[in-house]
N, C-alpha and C positions, 0 to 999 in steps of 0.2 A: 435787870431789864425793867424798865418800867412798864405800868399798867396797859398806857396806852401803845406801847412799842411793842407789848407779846400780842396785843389784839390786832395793828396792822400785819404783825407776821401770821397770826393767825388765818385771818381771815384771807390774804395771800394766796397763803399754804392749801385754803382750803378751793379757791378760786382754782388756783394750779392742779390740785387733783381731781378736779373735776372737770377742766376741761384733757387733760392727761385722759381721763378715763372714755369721754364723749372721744379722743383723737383713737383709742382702741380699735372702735367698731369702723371698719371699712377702709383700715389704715394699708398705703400703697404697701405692695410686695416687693422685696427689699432684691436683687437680683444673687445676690449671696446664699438666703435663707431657702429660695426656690433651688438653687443649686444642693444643699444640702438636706433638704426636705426629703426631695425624691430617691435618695438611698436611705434614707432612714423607713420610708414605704416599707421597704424592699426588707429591710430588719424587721420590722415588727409583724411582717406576713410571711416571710420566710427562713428566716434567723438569723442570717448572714446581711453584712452590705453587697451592693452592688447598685450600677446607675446604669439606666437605660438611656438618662440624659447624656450619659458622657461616652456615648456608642461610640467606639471606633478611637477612643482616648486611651491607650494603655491598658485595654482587656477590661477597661471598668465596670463592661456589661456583666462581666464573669464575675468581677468581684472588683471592691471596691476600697482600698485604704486608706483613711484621711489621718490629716495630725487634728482632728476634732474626736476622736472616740470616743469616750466616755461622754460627751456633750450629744453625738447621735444617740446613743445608748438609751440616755435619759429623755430626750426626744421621741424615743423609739414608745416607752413608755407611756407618754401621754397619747401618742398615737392609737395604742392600746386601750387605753380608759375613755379613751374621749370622738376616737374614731378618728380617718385621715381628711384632714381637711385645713387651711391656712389656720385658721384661731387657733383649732388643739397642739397647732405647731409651733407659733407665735406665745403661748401659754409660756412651755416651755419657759422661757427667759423671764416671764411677767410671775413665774414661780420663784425665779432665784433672785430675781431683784426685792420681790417681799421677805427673801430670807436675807439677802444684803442689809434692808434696812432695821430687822432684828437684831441682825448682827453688830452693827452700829450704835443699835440700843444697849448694848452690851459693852461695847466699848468707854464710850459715857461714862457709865455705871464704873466700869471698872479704874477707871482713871481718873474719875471722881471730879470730871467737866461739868460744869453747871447744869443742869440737867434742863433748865430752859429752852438754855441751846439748841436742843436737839431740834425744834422746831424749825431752829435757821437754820442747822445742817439739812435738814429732811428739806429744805422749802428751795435751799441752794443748789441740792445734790438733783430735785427732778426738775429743778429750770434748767439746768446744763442739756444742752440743747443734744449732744452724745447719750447721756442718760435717756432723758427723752423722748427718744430715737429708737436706743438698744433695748431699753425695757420690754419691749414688745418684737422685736428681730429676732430669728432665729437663727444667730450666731453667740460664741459662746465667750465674748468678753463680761458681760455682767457674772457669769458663773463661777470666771478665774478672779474677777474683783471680788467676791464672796469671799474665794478660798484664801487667797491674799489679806482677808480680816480676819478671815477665823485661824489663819495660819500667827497674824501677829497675837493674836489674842491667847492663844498658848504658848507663844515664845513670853510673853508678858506675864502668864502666873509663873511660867517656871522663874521666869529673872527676879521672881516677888519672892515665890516659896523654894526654890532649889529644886521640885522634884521631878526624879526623871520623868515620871509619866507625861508630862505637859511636854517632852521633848518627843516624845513619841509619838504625842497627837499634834504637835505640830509638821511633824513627818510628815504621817499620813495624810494630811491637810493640804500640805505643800504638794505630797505624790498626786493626789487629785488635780491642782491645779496644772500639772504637769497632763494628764491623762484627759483634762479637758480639749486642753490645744497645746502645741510642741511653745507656743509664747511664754505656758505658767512656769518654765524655767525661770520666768526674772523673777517669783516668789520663793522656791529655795535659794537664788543667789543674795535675794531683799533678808535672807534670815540669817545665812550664813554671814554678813556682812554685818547686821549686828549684833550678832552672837561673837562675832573677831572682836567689834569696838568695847564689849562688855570682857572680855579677857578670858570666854568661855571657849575652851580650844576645844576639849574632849566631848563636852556635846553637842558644838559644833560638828565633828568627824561623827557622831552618832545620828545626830538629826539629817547630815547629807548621804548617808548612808540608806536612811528610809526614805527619804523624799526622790531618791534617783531610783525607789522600785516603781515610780508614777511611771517610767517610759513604757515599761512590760505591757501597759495599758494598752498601748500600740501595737500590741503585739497579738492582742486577741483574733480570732481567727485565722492566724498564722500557724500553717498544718508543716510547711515542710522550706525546702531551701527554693522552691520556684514560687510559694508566695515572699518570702524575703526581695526574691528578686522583683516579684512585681510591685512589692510596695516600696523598695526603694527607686526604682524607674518611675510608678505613680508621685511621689513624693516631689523627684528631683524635675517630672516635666510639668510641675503646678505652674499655671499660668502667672503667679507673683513669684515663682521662681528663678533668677537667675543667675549667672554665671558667679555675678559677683559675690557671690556667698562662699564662694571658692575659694576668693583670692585674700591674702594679707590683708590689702588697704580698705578691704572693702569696711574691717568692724572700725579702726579708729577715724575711719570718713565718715562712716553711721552717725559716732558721737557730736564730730564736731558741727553735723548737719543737723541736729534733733532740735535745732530752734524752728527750722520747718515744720514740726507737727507742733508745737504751741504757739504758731505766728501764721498756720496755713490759709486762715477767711476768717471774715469780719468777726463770728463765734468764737473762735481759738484765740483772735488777740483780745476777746472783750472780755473774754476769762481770763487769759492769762495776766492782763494790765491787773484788773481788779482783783485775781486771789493773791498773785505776787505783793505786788504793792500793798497787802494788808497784811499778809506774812513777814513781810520786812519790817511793817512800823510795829509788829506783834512778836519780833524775832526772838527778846530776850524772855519774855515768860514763855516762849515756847521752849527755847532751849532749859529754862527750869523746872517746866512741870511736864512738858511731852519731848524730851530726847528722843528718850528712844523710838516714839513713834515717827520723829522728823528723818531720824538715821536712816529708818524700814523705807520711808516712802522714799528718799534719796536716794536710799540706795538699789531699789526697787526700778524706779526711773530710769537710772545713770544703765541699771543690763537691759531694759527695753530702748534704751538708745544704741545698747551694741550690737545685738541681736536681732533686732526685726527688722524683716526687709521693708525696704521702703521709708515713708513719712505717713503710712495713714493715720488720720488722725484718731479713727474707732479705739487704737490701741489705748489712746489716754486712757480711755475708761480701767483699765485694768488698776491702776494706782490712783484716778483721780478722786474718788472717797477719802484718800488722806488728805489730797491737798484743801479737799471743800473742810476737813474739818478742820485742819491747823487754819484755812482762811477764818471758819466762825469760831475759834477759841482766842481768834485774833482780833475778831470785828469790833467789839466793846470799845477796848481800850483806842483802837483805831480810830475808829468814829468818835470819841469825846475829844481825844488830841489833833484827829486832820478830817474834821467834820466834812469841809467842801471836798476836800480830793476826793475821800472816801464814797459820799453821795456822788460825785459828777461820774466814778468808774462805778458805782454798782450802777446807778442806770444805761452805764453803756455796754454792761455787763447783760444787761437787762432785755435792752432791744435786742442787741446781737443776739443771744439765745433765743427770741423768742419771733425772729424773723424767720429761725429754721421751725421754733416748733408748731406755731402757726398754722403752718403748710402743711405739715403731718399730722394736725389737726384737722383740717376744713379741706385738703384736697384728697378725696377719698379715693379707693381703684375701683376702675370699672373699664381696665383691659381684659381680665379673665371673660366677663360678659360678653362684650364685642366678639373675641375669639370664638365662642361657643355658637356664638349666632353664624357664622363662618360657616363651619363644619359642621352644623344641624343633621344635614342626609351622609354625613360618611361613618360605614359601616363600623360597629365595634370591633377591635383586633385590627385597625389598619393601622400602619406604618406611617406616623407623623412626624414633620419636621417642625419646629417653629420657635416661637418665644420661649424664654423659660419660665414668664409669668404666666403661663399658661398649663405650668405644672399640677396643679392642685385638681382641675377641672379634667386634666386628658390623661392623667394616672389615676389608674390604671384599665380606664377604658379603651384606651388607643397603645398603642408600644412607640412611648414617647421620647422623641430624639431632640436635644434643642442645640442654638447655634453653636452654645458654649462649649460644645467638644470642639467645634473647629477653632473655635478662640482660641482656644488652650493648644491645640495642635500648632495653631499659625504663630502663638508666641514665640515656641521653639524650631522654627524653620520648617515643622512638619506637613503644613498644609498652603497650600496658597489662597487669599481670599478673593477669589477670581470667578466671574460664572464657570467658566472649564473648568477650575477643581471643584465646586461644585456641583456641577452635572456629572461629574465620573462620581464624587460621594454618595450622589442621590441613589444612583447606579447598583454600587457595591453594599449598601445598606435596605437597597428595596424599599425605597420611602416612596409609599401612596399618593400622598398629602404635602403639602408647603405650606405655612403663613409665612409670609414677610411682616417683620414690625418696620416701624421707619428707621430705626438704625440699621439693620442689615438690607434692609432693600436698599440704601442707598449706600451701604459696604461692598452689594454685588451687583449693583447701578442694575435694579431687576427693570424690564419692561417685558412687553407681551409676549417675546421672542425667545425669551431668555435662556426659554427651558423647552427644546424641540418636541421633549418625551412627554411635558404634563400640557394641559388647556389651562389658561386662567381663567378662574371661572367666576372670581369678583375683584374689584379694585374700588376700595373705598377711599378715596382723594379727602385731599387737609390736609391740615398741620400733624395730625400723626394719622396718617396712611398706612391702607392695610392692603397685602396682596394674598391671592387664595388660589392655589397652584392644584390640580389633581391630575395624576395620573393616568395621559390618553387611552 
């Protein structure tokens, strides 16, 4: 790389982490992390999960099983150091994403990549508009994309040195990523698949042997045969639950569909044109000097195509550190032989990520405030219904109920989104208090009337409109 080619990446690099870091402070609440947040409260003050938000969802008030456990756990912990509040929770992920990019640092080193590079990897890996995004979310793809490196990175001494131990910490590595979220199974299957193509059977059988103790993880605070049961009924009525998880055709329909999460919006195909197309024209030194890392993330991909429900596209993140580094051990030789292609897709690379990051830059939250201004004179210990972004601010002052337990009820035919099943809800749960945000007030087409039993006692009108229900 030339002189003046590491100082444009430089200086880039340095542009980008800095407004990365400015996009931190006041950065929107993700409606996932708020979902998540508020049982992990509930962990680090009383030892167990459990959700207040998910009242009336499968006993979740009672207790709480997610396929995220060990990813609460560790959340539970910064809750603990840092006290309950969005940042200490947001942290969380903005801690494993620093050990991601260590981890990468490692990789390099170990593979004996130019060490330049790293600069394009790092400058490539947080423009991706997912990264981004997740670095600061409190969801736990960035933590399985950790374990998923540090998992290849001791399948790669032992394939150097022979020895078992590196089989055994890739175990454990891989059991983690499993224990994060039920998704870190595509990283035992990423190892065991190239541990087959290396003609390593036997510690193959030893490595899946340790990485399937990652489920037990889910298992924690499971006392007897009626939390079994409630954590497979919580599991089976998850709102991205369904049916077709069940059936035969659902996994070879997954695969042949997975061009929908790298083709889903403008981001997905300006990544995908631009790391593809520089992977291809970089195919042969890749296949000679990084096999087996191309095999891991191949093969990595292909069981997140079978396996996950849906097409969302967050899940890239879990393998897309390989593809950003086979893109920049590719880029060189790409850019000297197809200079214009190369230039025309990274800038379209470029925009495309940075039309999302932009926005989760410079458009900060300031719905928790609104909300608070609402509910100013209602008494501590009432019974509130509302947003879920509203979590941070009303746990645990209020006993905080949000929409999203009926979401989840109405996905699986359990509840109706109708004022009459809401008014019997409001009922049977003793909720004091209403907000309506503008998506469910115009879910349960609310007006003045709506709700016989409360007064409305504010209607803030606009483009997002707020309604403020109390208990006649």
């Amino acid at each position: 790389m030339s002189k003046a080619a590491r100082n444009t990446v430089l200086w880039t690099l340095l542009v980008t982490v800095v407004l990365f870091v400015f996009s931190l402070f006041g950065r929107r609440i993700h409606v996932d992390e708020a979902v998540l947040a508020e049982p992990t409260y509930w962990l680090a003050t009383n030892g167990f999960l459990r959700s207040e938000g998910l009242r009336g969802w499968q006993l979740a008030e009672e207790h709480f099983f997610f396929t995220h456990k060990l990813y609460l756990y560790a959340g539970s912990l910064f809750v603990k150091l840092f006290g309950w509040g969005v940042y200490s929770i947001k942290a969380t992920s903005l801690f494993y994403f620093m050990s991601l990019l260590v981890a990468w640092k490692f990789v390099f080193k170990r593979l004996q990549a130019p060490a330049e590079l790293f600069l394009v990897f790092g400058l490539l890996l947080l423009t991706n508009a997912h990264i981004y995004e997740l670095a600061f979310v409190y969801r736990p793809e960035i933590a399985v994309a950790l374990f998923a490196t540090v998992t290849y990175l001791f399948l790669n001494e032992f394939l150097k040195q022979g020895r078992g131990i590196f089989i055994a910490l890739a175990g454990m590595t891989a059991a983690l990523a499993i224990g994060h979220h039920l998704n870190g199974v595509v990283v035992p299957g990423a190892a065991c698949v190239l541990l087959l193509f290396r003609r390593k059977f036997v510690p193959m059988l030893a490595f899946g042997c340790i990485a399937a103790l990652g489920f037990l993880f889910h298992l924690l605070e499971v006392k007897n045969m009626a939390d079994i049961t409630m954590m497979v009924n919580q599991f089976k009525n998850m709102q991205d639950i369904g049916t077709g998880h069940f059936s035969f055709w659902h996994y070879p329909l997954n695969i042949l569909n997975e061009q929908q999460r790298f083709l889903h919006s403008p981001k997905e195909i300006a990544f995908s044109l631009f790391s593809f197309t520089v992977i291809y024209f970089g195919r042969k030194q890749i296949w000679a000097k990084y096999k087996d890392l191309a095999v891991y993330a191949i093969a990595g991909s292909l069981w997140l195509a079978l396996i996950a429900h849906g097409k969302d596209t967050k899940y890239l993140t879990l393998f897309l550190p390989f593809i950003v580094f086979l893109t920049t051990v590719s880029l060189p030789a790409a850019f000297t032989a197809h200079r214009k292609v190369v230039a025309v897709l990274a800038v379209l690379f470029l925009v495309g990520q940075w039309q999302s990051n932009l926005d989760f830059t410079f458009n900060k939250e300031s719905r928790p405030q609104r909300y608070s201004e609402l509910v100013a004179d209602l008494p501590e210990g009432s019974h509130l219904l509302g947003p879920v972004y509203f979590v941070f601010d009303a746990v645990p002052k209020y006993r905080y109920q949000t929409f999203i337990s009926y979401q989840f009820q109405a996905s699986h035919k359990h509840f109706e989104m109708t004022a009459e099943g809401l008014n019997a809800a409001l009922d049977q749960h003793d909720i004091n208090a209403v907000i309506f945000d503008k998506e469910f007030g115009e879910r349960f087409q609310v007006n003045e009337n709506s709700f016989p039993k409360f007064s409305l006692v504010k209607h803030i009108q606009g483009s997002d409109p707020l309604w403020y229900f109390v208990r006649k």
